[in-house]
Each structure stands twice: as C-alpha cells, then as structure tokens.
SEFIZA-3560 file (N, C-alpha, C; in Angstrom, 3 decimals):
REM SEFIZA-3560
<numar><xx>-38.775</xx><yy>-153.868</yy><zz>56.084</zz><atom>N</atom></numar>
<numar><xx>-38.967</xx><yy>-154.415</yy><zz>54.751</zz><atom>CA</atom></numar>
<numar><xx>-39.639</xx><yy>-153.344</yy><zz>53.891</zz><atom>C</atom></numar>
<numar><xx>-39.009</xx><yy>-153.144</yy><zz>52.431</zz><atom>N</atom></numar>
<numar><xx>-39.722</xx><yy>-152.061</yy><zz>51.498</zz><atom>CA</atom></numar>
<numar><xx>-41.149</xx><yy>-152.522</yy><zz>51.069</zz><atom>C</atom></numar>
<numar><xx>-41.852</xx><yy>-151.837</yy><zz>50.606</zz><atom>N</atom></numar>
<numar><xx>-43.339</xx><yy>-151.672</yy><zz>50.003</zz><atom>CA</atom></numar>
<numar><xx>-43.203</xx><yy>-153.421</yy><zz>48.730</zz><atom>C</atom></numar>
<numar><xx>-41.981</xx><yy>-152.980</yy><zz>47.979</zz><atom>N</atom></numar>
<numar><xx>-41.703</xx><yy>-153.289</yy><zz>47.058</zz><atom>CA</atom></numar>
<numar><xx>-41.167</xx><yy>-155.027</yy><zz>47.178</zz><atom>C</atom></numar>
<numar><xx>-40.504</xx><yy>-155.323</yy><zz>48.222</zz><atom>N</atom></numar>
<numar><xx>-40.262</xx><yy>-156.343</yy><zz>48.712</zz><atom>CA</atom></numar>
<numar><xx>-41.121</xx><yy>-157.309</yy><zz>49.109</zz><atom>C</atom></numar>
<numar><xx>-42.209</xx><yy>-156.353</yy><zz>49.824</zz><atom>N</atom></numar>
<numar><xx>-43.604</xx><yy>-156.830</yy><zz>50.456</zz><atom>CA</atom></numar>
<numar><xx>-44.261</xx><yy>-157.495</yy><zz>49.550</zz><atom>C</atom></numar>
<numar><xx>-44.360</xx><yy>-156.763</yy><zz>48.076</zz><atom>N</atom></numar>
<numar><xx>-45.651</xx><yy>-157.285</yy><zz>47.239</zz><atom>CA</atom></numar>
<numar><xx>-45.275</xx><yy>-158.052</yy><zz>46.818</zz><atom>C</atom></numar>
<numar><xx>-43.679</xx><yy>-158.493</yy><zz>46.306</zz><atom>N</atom></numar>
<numar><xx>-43.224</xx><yy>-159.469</yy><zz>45.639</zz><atom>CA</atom></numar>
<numar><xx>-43.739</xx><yy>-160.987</yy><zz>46.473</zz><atom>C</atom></numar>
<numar><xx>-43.098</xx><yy>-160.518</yy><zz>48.118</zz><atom>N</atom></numar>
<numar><xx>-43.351</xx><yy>-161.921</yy><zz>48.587</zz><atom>CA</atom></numar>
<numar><xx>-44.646</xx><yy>-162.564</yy><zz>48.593</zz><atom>C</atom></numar>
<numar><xx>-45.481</xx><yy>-161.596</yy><zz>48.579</zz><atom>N</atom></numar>
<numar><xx>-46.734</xx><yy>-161.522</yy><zz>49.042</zz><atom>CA</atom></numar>
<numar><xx>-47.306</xx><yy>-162.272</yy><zz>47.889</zz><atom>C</atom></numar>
<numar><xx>-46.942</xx><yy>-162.022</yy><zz>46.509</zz><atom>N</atom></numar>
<numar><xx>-47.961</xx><yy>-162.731</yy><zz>45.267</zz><atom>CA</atom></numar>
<numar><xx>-46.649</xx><yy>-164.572</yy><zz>45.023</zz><atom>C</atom></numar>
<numar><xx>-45.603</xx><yy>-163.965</yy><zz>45.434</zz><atom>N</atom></numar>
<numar><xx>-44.739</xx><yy>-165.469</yy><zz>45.542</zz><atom>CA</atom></numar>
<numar><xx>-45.951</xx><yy>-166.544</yy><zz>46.807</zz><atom>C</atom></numar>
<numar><xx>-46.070</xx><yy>-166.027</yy><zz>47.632</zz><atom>N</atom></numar>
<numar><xx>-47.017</xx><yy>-166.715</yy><zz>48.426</zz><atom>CA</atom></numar>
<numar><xx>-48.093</xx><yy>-167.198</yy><zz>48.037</zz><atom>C</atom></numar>
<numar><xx>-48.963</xx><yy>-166.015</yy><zz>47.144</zz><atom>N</atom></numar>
<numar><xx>-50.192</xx><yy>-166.402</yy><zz>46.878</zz><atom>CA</atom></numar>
<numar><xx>-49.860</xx><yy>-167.438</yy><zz>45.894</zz><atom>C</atom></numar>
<numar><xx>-49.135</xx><yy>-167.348</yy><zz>44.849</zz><atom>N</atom></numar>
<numar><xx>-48.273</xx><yy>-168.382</yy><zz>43.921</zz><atom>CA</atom></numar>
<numar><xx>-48.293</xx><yy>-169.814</yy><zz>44.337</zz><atom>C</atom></numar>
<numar><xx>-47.855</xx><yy>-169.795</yy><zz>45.736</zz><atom>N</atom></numar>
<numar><xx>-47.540</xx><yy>-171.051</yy><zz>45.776</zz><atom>CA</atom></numar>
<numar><xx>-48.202</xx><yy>-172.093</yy><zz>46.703</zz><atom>C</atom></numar>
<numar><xx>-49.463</xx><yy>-171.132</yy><zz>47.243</zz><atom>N</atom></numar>
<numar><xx>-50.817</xx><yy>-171.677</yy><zz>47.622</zz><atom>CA</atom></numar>
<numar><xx>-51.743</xx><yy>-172.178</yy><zz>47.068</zz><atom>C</atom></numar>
<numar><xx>-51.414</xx><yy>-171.192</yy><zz>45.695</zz><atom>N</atom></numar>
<numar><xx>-52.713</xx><yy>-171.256</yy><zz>44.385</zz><atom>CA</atom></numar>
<numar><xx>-52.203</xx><yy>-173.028</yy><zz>43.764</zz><atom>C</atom></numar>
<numar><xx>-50.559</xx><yy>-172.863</yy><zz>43.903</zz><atom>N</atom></numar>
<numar><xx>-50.160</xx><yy>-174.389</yy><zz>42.875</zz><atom>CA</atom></numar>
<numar><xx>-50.433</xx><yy>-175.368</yy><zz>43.788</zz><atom>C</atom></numar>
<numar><xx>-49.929</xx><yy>-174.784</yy><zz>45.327</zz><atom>N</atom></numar>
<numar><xx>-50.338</xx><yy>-176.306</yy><zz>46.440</zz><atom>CA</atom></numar>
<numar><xx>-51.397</xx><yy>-176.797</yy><zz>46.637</zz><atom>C</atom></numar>
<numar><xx>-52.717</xx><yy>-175.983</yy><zz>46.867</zz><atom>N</atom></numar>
<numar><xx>-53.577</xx><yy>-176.484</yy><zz>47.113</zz><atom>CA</atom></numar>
<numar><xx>-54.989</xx><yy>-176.196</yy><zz>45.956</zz><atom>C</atom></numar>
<numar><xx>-54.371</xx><yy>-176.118</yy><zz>44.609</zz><atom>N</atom></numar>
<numar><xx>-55.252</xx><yy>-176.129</yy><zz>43.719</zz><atom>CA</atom></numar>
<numar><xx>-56.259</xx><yy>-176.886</yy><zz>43.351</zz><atom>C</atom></numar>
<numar><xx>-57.316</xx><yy>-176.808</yy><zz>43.733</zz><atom>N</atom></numar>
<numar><xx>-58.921</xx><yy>-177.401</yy><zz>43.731</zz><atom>CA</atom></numar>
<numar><xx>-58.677</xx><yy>-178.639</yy><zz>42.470</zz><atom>C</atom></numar>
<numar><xx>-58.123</xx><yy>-178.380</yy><zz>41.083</zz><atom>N</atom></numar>
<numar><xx>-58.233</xx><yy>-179.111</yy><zz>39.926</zz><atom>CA</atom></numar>
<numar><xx>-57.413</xx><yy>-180.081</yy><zz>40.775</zz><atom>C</atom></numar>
<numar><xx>-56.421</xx><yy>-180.010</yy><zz>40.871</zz><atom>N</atom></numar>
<numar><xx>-55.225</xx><yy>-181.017</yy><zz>41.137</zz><atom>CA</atom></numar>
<numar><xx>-55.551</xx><yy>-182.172</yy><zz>41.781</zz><atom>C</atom></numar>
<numar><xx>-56.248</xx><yy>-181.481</yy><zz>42.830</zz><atom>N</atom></numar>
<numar><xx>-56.477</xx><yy>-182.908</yy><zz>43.614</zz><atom>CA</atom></numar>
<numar><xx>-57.539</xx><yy>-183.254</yy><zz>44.478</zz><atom>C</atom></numar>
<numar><xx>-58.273</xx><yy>-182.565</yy><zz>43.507</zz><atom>N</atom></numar>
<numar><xx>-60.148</xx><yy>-182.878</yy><zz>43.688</zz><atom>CA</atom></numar>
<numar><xx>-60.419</xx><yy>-184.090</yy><zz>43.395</zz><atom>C</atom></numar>
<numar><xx>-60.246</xx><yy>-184.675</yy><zz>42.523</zz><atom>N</atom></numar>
<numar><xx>-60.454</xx><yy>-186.205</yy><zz>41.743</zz><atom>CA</atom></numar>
<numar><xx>-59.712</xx><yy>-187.382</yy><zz>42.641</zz><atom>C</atom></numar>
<numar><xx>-58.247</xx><yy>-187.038</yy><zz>43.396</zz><atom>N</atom></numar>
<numar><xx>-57.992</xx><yy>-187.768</yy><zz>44.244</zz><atom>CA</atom></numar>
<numar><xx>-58.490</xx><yy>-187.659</yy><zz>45.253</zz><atom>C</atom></numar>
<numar><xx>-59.584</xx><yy>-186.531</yy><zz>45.847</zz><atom>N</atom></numar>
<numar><xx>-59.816</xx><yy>-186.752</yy><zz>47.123</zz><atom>CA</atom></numar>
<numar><xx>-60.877</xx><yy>-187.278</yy><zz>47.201</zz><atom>C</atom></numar>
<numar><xx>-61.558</xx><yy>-187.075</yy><zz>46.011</zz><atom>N</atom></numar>
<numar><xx>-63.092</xx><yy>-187.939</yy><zz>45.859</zz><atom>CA</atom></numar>
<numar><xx>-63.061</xx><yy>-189.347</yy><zz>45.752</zz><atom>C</atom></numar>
<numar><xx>-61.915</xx><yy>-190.222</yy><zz>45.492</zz><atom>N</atom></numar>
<numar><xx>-61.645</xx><yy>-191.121</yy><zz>45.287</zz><atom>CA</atom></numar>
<numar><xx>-61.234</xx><yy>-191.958</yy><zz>46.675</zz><atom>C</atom></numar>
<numar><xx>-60.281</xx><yy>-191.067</yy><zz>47.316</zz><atom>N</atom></numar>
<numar><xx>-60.235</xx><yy>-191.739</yy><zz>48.566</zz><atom>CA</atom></numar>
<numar><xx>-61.085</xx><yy>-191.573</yy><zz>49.453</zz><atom>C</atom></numar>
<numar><xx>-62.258</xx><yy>-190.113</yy><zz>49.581</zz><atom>N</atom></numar>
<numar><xx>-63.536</xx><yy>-190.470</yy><zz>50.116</zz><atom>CA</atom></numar>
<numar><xx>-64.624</xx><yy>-191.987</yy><zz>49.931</zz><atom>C</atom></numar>
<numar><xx>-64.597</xx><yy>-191.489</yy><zz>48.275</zz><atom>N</atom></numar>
<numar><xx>-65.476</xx><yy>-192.935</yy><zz>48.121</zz><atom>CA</atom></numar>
<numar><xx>-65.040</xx><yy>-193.771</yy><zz>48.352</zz><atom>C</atom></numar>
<numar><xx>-63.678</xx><yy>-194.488</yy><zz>48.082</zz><atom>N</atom></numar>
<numar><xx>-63.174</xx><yy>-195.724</yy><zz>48.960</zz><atom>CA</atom></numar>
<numar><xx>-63.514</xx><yy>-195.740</yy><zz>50.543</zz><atom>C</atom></numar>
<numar><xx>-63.361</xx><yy>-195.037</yy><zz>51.291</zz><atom>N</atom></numar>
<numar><xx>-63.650</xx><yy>-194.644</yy><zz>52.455</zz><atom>CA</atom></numar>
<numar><xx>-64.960</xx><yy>-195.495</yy><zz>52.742</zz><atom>C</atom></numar>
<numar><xx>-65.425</xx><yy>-194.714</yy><zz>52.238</zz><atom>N</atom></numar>
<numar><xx>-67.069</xx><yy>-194.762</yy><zz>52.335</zz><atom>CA</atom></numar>
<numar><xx>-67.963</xx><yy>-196.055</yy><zz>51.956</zz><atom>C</atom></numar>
<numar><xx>-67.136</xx><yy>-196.651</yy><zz>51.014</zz><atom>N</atom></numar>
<numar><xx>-67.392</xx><yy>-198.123</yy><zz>50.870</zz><atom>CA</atom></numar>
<numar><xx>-67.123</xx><yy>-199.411</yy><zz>51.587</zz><atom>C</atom></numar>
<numar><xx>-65.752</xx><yy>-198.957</yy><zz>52.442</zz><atom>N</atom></numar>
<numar><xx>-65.439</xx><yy>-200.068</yy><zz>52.924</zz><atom>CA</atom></numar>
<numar><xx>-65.046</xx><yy>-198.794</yy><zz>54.856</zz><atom>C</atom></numar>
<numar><xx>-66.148</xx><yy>-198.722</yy><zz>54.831</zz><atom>N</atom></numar>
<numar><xx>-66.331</xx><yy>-197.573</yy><zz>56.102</zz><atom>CA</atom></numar>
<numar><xx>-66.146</xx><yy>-198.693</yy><zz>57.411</zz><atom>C</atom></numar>
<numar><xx>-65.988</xx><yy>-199.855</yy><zz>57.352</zz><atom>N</atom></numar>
<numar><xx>-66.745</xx><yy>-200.481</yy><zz>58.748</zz><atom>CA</atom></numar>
<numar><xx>-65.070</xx><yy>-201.270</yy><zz>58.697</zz><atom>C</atom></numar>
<numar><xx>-64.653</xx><yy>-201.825</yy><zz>57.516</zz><atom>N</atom></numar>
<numar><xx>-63.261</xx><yy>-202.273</yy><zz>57.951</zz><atom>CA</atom></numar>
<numar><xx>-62.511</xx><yy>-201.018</yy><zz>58.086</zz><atom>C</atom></numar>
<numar><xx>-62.355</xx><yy>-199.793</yy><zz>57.751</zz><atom>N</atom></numar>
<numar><xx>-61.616</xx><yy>-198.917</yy><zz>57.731</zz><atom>CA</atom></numar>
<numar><xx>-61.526</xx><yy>-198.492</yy><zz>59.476</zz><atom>C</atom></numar>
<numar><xx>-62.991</xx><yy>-198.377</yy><zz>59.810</zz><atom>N</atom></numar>
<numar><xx>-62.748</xx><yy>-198.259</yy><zz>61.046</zz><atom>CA</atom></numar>
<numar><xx>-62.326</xx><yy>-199.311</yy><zz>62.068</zz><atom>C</atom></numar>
<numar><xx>-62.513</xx><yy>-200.770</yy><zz>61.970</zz><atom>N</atom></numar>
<numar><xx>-61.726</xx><yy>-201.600</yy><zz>62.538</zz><atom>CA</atom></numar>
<numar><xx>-59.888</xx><yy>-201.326</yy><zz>62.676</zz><atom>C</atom></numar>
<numar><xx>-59.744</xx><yy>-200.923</yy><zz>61.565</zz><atom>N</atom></numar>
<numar><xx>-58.674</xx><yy>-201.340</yy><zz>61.306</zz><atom>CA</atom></numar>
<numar><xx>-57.454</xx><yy>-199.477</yy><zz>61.790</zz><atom>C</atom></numar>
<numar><xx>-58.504</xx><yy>-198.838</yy><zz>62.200</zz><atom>N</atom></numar>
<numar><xx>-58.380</xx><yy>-197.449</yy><zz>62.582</zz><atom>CA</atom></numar>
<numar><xx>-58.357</xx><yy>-197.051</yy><zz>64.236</zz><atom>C</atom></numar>
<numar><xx>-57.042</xx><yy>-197.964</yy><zz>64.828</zz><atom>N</atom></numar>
<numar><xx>-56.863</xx><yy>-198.134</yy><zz>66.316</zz><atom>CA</atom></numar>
<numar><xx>-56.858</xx><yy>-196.620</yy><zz>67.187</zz><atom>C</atom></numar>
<numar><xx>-56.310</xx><yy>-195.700</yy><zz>66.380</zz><atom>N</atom></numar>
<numar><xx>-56.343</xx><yy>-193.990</yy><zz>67.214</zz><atom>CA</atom></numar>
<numar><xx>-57.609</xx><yy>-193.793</yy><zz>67.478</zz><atom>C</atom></numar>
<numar><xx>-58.200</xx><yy>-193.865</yy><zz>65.978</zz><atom>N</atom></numar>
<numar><xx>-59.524</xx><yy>-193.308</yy><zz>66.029</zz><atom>CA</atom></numar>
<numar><xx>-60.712</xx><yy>-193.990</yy><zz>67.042</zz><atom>C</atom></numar>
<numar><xx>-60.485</xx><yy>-195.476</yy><zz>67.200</zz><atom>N</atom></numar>
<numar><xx>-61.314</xx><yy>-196.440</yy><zz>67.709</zz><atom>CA</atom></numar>
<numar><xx>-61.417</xx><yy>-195.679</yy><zz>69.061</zz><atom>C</atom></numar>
<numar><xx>-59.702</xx><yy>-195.108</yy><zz>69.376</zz><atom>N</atom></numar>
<numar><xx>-59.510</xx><yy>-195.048</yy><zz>70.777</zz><atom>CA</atom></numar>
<numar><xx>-60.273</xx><yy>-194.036</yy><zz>71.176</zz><atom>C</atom></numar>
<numar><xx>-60.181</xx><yy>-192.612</yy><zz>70.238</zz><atom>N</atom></numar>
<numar><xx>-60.650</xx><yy>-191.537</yy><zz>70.604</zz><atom>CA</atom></numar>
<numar><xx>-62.114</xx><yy>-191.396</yy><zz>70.991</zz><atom>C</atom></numar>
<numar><xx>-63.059</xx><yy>-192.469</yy><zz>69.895</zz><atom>N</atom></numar>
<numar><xx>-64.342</xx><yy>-192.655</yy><zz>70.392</zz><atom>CA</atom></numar>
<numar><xx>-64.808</xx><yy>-193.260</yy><zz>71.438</zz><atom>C</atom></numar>
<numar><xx>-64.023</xx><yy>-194.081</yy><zz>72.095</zz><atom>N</atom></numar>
<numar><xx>-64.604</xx><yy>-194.933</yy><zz>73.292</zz><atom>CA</atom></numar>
<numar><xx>-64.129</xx><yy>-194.136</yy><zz>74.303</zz><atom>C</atom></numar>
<numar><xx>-62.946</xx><yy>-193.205</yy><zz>74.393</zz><atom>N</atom></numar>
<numar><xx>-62.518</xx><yy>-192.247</yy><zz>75.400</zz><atom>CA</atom></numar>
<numar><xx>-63.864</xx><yy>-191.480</yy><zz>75.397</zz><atom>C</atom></numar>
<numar><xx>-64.128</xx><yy>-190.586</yy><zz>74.315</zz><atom>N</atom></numar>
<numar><xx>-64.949</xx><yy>-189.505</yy><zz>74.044</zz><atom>CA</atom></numar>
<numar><xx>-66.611</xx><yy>-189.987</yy><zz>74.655</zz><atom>C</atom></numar>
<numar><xx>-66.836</xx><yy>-191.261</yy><zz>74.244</zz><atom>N</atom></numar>
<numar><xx>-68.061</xx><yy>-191.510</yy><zz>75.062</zz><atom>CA</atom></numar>
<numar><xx>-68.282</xx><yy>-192.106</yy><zz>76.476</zz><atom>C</atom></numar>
<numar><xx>-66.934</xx><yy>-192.166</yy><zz>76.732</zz><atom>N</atom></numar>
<numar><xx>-66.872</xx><yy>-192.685</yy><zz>78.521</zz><atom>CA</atom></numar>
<numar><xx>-66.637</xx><yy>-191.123</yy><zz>78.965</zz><atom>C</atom></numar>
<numar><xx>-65.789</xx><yy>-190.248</yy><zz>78.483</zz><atom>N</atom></numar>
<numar><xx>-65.751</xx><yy>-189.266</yy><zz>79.422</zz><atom>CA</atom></numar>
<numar><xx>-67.898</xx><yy>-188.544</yy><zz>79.308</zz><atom>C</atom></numar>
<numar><xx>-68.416</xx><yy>-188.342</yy><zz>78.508</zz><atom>N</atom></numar>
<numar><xx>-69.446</xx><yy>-187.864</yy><zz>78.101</zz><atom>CA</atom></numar>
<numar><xx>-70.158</xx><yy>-188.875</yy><zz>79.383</zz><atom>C</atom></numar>
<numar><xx>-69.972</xx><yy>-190.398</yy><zz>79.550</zz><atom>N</atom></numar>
<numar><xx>-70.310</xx><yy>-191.206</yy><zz>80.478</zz><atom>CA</atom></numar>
<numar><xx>-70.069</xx><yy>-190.417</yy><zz>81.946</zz><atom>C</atom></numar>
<numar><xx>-68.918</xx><yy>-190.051</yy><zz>82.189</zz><atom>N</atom></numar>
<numar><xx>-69.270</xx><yy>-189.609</yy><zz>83.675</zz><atom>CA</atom></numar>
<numar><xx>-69.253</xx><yy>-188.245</yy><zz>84.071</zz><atom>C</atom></numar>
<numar><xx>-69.022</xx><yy>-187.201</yy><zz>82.876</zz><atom>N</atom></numar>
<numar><xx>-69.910</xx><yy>-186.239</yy><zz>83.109</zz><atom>CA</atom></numar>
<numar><xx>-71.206</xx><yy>-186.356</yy><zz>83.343</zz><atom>C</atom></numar>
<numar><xx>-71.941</xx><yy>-186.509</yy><zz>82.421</zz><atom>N</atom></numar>
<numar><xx>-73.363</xx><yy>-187.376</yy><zz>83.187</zz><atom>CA</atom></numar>
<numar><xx>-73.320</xx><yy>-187.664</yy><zz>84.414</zz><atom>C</atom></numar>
<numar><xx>-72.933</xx><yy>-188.116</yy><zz>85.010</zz><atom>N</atom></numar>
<numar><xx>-72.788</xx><yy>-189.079</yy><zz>86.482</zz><atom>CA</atom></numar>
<numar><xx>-72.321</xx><yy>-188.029</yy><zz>87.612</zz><atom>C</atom></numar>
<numar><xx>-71.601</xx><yy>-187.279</yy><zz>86.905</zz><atom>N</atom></numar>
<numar><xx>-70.698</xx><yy>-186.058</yy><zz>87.617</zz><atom>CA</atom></numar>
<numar><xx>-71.983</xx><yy>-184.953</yy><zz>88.069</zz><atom>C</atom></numar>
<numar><xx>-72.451</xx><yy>-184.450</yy><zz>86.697</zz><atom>N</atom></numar>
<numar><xx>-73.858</xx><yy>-183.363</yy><zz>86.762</zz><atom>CA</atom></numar>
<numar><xx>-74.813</xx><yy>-184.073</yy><zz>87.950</zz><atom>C</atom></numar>
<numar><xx>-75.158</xx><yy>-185.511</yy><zz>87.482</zz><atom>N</atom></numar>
<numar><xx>-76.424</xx><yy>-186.264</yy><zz>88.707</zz><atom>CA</atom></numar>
<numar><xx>-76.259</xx><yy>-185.947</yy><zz>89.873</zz><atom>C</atom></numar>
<numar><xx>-74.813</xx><yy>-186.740</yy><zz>90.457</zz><atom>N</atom></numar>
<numar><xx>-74.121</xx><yy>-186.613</yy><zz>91.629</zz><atom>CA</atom></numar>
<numar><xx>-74.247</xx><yy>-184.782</yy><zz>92.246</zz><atom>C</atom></numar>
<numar><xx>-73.621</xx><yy>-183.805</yy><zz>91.218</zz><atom>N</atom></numar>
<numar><xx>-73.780</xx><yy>-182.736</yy><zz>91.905</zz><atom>CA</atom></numar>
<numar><xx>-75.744</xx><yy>-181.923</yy><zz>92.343</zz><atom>C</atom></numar>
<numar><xx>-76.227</xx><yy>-182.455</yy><zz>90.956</zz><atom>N</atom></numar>
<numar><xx>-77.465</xx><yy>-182.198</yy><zz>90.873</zz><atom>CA</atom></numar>
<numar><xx>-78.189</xx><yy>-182.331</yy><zz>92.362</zz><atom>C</atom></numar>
<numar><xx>-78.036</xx><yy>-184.054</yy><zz>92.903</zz><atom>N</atom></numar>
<numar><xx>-78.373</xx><yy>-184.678</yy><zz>93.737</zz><atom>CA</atom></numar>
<numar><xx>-77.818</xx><yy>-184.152</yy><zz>94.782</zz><atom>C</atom></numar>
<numar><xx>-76.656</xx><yy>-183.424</yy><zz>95.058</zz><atom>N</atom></numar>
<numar><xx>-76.365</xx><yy>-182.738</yy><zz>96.500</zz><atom>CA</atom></numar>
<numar><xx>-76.642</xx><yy>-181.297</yy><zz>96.463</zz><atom>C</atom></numar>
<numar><xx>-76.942</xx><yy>-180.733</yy><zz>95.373</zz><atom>N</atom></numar>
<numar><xx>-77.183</xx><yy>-179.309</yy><zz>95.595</zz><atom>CA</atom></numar>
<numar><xx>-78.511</xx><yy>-179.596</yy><zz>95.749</zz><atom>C</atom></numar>
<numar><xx>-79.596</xx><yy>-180.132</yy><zz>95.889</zz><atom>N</atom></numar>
<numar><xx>-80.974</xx><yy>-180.210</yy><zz>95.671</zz><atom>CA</atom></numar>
<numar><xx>-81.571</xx><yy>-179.983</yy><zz>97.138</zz><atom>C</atom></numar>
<numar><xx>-80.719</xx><yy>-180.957</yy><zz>97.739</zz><atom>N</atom></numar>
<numar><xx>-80.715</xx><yy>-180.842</yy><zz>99.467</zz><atom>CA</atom></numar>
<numar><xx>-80.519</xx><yy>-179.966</yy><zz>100.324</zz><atom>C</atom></numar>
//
C-alpha cells in the first residue's frame, strides 16, 4: 500500500470514529439511560436473568475457592 493511500484511509477512519462515537451525540442519551437505570436499579435487576445468573455463579465459585484454600491450607499444615 502507497504512503498516499495510507493517509487517506487513515483520516477516513479517524472520520468515522470521530462521527460514531462522538461525545455530543450521545452523551445526553447515555445519561438518561444511566439515570433511568439508577432509579429503578432493583426492578432492573430482577428483571436482568444473565446478569442475576452471573452474580450467584460469581459468588458460589468465590464460595468454594474459600473451601478449596481451607481444605488445602488444612492438609499442608500437617
């Protein structure tokens, strides 16, 4: 690829990063669906079955690591 080819794509890119993810655009919508969020935080998470899942996985595995460390703790001690 030429020098010349390069820079073109290169500011077409920056172009179309600058329009996709432009701070003005959709700052005001994201603050909006935060604060909704954030207001109704306790049905959102009811109603948020992946997420529900990932936390009760995430604190049972954290559960028998714990149990795992004791157990080894308790036979290397001996």
């Amino acid at each position: 690829m030429n020098k010349e080819r390069w820079l073109k794509a290169q500011a077409t890119g920056f172009t179309l990063i600058n329009n996709k993810f432009a701070t003005p655009i959709y700052e005001d919508d994201l603050l909006k669906v935060v604060g909704d969020l954030l207001i109704n935080l306790e049905d959102h998470r009811r109603s948020n079955f992946i997420g529900e899942m990932l936390q009760f996985h995430t604190l049972r595995s954290t559960e028998f690591m714990s149990r795992w460390i004791e157990t080894k703790n308790k036979y290397n001690s001996n």
